[in-house]
VEXNUDO-286462 format. One line per 3 residues: number of its first residue (from 1); their letters; for each residue x, y, z of C-alpha. Coordinates in pm, 1 decimal, always signed. Each point is the difference from the previous one (the first is absolute). Example, Ala and Ser with C-alpha at 12.3 -4.5 7.8 and 13.67 -1.06 7.14 Angstrom:
2
1) as) +1230.0,-450.0,+780.0  +137.0,+344.0,-66.0 $
//
This chain:
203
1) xxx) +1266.9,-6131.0,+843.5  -3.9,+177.4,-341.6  -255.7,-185.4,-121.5 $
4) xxx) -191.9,+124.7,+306.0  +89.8,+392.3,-117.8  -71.4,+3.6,-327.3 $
7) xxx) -349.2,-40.6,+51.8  -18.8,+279.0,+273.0  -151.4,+290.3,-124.0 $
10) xxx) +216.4,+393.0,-60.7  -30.2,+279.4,+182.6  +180.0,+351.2,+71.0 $
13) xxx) +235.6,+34.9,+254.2  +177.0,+276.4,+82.9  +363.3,-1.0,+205.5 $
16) xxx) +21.4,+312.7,+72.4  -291.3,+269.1,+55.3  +239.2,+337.6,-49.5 $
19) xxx) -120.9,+184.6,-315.6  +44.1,-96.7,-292.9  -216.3,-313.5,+105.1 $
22) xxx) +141.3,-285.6,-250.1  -260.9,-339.5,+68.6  +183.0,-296.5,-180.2 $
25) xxx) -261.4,-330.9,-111.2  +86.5,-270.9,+268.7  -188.4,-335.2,+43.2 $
28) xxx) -264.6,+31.4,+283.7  +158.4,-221.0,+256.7  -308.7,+42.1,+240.3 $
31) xxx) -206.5,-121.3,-221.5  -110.9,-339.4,+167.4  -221.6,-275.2,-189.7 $
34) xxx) -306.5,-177.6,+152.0  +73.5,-376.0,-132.7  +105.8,-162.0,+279.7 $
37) xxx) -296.0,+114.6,+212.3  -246.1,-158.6,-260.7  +171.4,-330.8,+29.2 $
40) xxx) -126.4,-276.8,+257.3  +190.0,-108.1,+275.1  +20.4,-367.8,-177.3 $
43) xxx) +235.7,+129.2,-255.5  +230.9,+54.4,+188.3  +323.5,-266.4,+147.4 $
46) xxx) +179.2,+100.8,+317.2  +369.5,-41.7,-86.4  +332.6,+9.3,+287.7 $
49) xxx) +324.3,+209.2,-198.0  +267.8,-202.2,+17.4  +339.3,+137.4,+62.7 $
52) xxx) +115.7,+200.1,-313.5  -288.0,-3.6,-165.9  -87.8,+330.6,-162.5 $
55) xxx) -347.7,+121.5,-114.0  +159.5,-100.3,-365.0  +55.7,-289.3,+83.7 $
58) xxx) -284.7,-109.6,+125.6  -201.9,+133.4,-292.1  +206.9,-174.3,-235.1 $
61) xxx) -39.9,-331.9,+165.6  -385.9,+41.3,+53.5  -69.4,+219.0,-269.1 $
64) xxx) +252.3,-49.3,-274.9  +106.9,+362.6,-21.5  +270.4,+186.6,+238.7 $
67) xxx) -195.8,+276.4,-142.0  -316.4,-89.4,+160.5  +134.4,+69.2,+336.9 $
70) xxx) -239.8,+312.7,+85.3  -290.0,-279.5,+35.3  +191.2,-121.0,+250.1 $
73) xxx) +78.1,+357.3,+195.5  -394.6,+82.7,-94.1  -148.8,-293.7,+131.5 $
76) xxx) +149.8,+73.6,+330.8  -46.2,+369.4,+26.0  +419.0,+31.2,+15.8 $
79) xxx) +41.9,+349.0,-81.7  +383.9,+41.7,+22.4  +148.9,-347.7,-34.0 $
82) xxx) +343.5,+134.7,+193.3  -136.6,-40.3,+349.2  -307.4,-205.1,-59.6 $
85) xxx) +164.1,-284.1,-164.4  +181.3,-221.2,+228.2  +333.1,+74.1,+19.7 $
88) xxx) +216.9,-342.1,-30.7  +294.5,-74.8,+283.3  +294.0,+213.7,-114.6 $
91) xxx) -235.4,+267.9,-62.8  -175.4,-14.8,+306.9  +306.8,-56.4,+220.0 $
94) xxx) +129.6,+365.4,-103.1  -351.6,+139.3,+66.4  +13.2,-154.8,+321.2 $
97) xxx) +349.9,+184.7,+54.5  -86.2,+295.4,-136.1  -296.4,+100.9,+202.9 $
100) xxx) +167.7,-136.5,+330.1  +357.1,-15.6,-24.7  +77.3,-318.1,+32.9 $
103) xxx) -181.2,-355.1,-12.2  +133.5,-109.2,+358.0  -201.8,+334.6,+142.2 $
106) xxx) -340.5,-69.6,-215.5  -5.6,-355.2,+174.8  +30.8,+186.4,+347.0 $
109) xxx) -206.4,+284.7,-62.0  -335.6,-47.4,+167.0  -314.1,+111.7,-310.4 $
112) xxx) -271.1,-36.1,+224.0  -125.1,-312.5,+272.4  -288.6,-265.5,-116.6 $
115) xxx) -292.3,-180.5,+227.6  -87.2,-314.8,-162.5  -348.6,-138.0,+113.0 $
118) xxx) -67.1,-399.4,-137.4  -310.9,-166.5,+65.8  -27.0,-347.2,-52.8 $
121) xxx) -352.9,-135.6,+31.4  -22.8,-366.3,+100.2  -391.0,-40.4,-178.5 $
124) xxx) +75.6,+58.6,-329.2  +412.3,+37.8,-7.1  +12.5,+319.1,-117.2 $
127) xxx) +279.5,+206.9,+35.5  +25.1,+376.6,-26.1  +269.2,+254.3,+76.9 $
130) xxx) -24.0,+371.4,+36.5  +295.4,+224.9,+0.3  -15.1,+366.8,+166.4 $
133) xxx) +296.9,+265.0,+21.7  +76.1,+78.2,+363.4  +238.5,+293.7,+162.2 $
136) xxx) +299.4,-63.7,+254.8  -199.0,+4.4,+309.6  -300.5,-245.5,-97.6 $
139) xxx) +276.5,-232.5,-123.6  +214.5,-13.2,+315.0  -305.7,-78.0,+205.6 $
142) xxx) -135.5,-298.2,-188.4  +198.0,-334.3,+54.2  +184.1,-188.2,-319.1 $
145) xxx) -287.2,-211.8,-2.3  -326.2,-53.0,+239.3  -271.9,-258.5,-90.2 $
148) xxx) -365.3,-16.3,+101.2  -260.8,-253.7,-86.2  -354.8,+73.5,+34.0 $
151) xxx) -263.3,-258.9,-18.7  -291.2,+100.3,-286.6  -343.9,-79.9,-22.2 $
154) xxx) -60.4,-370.2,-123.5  +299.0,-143.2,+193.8  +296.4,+100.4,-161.7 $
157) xxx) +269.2,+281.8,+20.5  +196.9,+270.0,-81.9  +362.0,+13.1,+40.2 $
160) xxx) +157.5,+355.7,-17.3  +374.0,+86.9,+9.1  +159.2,+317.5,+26.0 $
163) xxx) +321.1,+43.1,-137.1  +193.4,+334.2,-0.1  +291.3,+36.9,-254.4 $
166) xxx) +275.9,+316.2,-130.8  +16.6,+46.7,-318.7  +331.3,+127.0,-160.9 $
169) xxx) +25.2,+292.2,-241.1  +156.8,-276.8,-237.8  -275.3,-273.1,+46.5 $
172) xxx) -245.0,+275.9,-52.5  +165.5,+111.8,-316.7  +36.9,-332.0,-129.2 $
175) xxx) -378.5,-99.7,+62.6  -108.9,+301.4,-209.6  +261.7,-65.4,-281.9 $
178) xxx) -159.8,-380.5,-4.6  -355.6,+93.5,-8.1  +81.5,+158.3,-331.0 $
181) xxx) +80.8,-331.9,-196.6  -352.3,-130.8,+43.2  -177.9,+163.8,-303.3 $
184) xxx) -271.0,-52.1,-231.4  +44.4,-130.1,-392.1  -298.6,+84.8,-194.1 $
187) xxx) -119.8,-327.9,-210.0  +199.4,+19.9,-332.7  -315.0,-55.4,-220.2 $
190) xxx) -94.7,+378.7,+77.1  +278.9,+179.6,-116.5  -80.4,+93.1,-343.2 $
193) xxx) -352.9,+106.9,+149.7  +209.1,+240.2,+232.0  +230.4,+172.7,-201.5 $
196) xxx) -289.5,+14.7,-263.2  -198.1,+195.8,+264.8  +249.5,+176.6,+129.8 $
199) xxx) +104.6,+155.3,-337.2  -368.1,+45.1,-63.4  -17.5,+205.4,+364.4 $
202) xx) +291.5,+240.8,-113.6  +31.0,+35.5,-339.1 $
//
């Protein structure tokens, strides 16, 4: 990331506002660049982090530089890369403890309930599947799973099943902590271009 800050621009900051007021030169860490908005979509690679791997690491593979790992954070809008880079097993094990005690009482501990609708149309065999959060009551009145078919105009039909489903404070956590590793890598061919405009931006 130093790369990344020595081409934000300074500012005064002051610590503490109490007479006599002493502003010290810091770099402008608010200061936010408008590359990546002027890119197209078809620069960019979707990429799954694989266990261990760091935002260094990745950059040095795909970029050549560990330093060059702020193209990674920026591409993805990942502010603080503590909590909103996926944490890998041992990590994410004492999170899991942590925030509820233990791992045996995250797997019990109800996060919310789930309806499931899937629709399977016979015409064209399209499938699609809808997800919606329900509460406590709506879930103990639905069955574990109820299907319907309806017949459609043209001959052929719908199939729709219900399915109800808990989900546990650990599967919950361990969904969102997933959905991290599926990033963006922005084609390496425009990297000079965007730490030539982002030094032109702030400097």
């Amino acid at each position: 990331m130093a790369e990344y800050f020595e081409n934000l621009p300074n500012t005064l900051y002051t610590l503490d506002s109490t007479p006599p007021v002493n502003p010290i030169l810091v770099k402008n860490i608010t200061a936010r660049a408008k590359v990546i908005a002027m890119l197209s979509s078809t620069v960019y690679y979707k990429y799954q982090i694989k266990e261990g791997e760091t935002p260094e690491i990745i950059a040095f593979k795909y970029y050549g530089s560990p330093g060059r790992h702020w193209i990674v954070l920026y591409a993805n809008n990942i502010v603080d890369p503590q909590y909103d880079w996926p944490l890998g097993y041992s990590a994410f094990d004492k999170f899991i403890v942590n925030k509820y005690t233990s791992d045996a009482l995250a797997k019990t501990t109800v996060h919310h309930y789930e309806k499931t609708i899937t629709k399977t149309y016979s015409g064209t065999g399209t499938i699609t599947e809808n997800v919606y959060e329900i509460d406590a009551t709506a879930y103990a009145l639905l069955p574990n799973t109820e299907t319907v078919s309806l017949n459609l105009v043209g001959g052929s039909t719908v199939q729709i099943v219900t399915t109800r489903s808990i989900v546990y404070c650990y599967d919950y956590e361990e969904l969102l902590n997933n959905e991290k590793r599926n990033i963006r890598l922005i084609d390496k061919s425009y990297v000079s271009r965007i730490e030539a405009e982002l030094e032109s931006i702030f400097l």
